[in-house]
C-alpha positions as CSV (number, residue, x, y, z in Angstrom):
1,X,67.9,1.4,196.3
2,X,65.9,-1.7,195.8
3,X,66.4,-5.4,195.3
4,X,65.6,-4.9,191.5
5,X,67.2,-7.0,189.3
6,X,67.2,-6.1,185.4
7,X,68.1,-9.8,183.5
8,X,67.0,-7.7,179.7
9,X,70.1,-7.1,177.5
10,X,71.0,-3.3,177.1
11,X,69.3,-2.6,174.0
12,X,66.1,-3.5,175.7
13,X,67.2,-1.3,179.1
14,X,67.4,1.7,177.1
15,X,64.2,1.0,175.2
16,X,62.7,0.7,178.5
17,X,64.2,3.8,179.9
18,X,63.4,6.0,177.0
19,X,59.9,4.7,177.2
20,X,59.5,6.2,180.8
21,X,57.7,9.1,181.0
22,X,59.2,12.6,182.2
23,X,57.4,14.9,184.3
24,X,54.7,16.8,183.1
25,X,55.2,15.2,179.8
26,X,51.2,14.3,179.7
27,X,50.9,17.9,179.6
28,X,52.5,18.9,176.2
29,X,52.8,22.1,174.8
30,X,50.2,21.4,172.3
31,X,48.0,24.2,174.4
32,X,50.6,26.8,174.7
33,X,50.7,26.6,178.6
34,X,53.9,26.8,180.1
35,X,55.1,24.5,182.5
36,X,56.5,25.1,186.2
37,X,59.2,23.2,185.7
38,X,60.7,24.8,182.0
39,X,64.2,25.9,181.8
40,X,64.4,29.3,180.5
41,X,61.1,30.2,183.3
42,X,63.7,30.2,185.8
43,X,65.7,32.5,184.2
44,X,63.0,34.9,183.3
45,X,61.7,35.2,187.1
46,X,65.3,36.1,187.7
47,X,65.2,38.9,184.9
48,X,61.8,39.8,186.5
49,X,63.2,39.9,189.9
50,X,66.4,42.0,189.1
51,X,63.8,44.0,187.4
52,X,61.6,44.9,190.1
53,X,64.9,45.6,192.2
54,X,65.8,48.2,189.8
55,X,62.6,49.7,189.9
56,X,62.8,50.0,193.9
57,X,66.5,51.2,194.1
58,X,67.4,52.6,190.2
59,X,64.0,54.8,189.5
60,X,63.5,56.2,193.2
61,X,67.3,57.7,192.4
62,X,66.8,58.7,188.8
63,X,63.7,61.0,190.4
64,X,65.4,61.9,193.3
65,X,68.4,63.0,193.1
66,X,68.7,63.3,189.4
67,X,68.2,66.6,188.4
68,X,65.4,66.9,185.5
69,X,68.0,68.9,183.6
70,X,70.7,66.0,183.7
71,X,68.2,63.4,183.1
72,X,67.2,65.0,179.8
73,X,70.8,64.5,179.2
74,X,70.7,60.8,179.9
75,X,69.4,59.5,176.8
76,X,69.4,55.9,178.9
77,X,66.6,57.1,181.2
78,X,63.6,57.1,178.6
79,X,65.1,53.5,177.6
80,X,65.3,51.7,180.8
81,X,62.2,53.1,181.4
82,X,60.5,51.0,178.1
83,X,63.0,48.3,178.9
84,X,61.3,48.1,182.2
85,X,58.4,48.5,180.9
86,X,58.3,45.9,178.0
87,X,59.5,43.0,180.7
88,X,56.6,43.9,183.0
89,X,54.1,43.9,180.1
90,X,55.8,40.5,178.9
91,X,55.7,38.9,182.3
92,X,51.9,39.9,182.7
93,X,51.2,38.6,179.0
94,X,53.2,35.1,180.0
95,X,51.3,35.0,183.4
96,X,48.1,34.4,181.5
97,X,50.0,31.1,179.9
98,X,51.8,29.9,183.3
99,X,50.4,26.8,184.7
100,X,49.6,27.0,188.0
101,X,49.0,24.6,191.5
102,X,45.6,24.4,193.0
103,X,45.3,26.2,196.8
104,X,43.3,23.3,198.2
105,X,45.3,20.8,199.7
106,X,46.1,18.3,197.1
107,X,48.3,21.1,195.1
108,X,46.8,19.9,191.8
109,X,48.3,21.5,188.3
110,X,46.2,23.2,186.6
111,X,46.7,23.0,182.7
112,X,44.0,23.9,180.8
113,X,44.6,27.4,179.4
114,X,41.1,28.7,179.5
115,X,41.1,27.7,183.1
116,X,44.4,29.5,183.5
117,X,43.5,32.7,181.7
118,X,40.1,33.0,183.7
119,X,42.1,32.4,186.9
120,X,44.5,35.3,186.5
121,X,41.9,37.7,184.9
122,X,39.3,37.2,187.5
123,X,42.1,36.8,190.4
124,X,40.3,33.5,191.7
């Protein structure tokens, strides 16, 4: 990769490597914004995502076809509906906390959370 040569003894390379920062790590959680790049946000767009799938495919057949009489009978139809419901309510609460890349060309991160919250509230 380079012509970098390290002549410090090991103690001192992993001093030096643990001093490095990460990304994003000058923007700490200390403002309760969440970060592009966290682990479990991945995971929750794909809940989110399966989500929104259901609702296209699963609901239009539960009105649809499903009788009104039979779907009194489900006793899962009222709670996938407040499942459903409770994820799109959390994601829309978590939006307000999501830091988020500037349009302009530059692409900066936005962090500030009063920034954030007046972004997504005003749609700017």
């Amino acid at each position: 990769y380079g012509a970098v040569e390290f002549v410090q003894t090991d103690a001192a390379r992993v001093s030096l490597l643990s001093d490095t920062p990460k990304p994003y790590e000058k923007y700490a959680m200390h403002n309760r914004v969440i970060l592009p790049n966290t682990k479990w946000l991945k995971y929750w767009d794909l809940l989110v995502f399966i989500a929104l799938v259901w609702t296209a495919t699963g609901t239009v057949y539960d009105v649809m076809i499903i009788s009104a009489r039979e779907r009194s009978e489900l006793m899962s139809f009222p709670f996938r509906t407040l499942t459903l419901d409770a994820i799109f309510l959390t994601d829309t609460v978590l939006t307000c906390f999501r830091a988020y890349r500037t349009r302009n060309g530059r692409g900066r991160l936005i962090t500030d959370l009063k920034t954030i919250q007046t972004h997504y509230i005003y749609s700017r």
